[in-house]
N, C-alpha and C positions, 0 to 999 in steps of 0.2 A: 470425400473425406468422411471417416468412420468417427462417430462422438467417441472419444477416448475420456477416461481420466489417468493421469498420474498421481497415486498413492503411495505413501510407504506402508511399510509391513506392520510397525505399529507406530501409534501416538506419540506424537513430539522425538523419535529416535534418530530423524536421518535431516542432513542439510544439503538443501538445493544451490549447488556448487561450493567454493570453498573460499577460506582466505587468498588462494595464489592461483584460484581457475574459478572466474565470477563469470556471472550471467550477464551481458552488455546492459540490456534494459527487460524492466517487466510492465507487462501490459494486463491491467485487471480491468476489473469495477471495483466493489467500495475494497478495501485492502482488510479481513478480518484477524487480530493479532489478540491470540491468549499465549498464557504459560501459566505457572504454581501462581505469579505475585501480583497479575492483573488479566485481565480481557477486553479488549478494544475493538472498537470500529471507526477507521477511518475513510471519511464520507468525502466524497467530491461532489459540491454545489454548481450551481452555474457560474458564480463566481466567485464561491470562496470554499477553505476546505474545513471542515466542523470534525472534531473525534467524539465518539460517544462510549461513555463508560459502561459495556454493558451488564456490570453487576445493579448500578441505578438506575440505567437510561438518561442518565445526565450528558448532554451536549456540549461542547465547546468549541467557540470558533479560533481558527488560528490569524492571529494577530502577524498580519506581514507587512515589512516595509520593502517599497520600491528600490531599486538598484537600476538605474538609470545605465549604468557603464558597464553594466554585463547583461543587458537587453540583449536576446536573441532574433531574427528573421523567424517570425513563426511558422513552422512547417507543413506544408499544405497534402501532409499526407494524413488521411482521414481514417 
C-alpha cells in the first residue's frame, strides 16, 4: 500500500460525500475542525473526550451521561 493523501483543490471548497450518499463511518485520530467562526480540536483521552479551542488552547471536557438501554457489545475489532 502506497502513503496517499486525499486533498481538494482548494481550501474549505469541496464536501466529503453528501446529504443523500454519506460515508458509513470515519476512522481518525484527534478530529481537527476550523471554518471563518471557530477552530477546534477534538481530543480522544483514555477515557473521556476533551475539545480544545485552538485560537486559546483552552480545554474542555465533555460532560456525558450513561444510557444503560442503548449499551452496545463492544467490538472486538481493533
Amino acid at each position: 500500500v502506497q502513503d496517499t493523501h486525499v486533498l481538494p483543490f482548494n481550501d474549505n471548497t469541496q464536501d466529503l460525500g453528501s446529504t443523500s450518499l454519506r460515508w458509513a463511518n470515519i476512522y481518525t485520530g484527534d478530529l481537527h475542525l476550523r471554518n471563518d467562526r471557530g477552530d477546534y480540536t477534538l481530543i480522544e483521552e483514555e477515557d473521556m473526550l476533551t475539545i480544545r479551542f485552538n485560537k486559546t488552547g483552552k480545554r474542555y471536557k465533555f460532560l456525558l451521561e450513561a444510557v444503560p438501554h442503548l449499551d452496545e457489545e463492544p467490538s472486538l475489532k481493533f
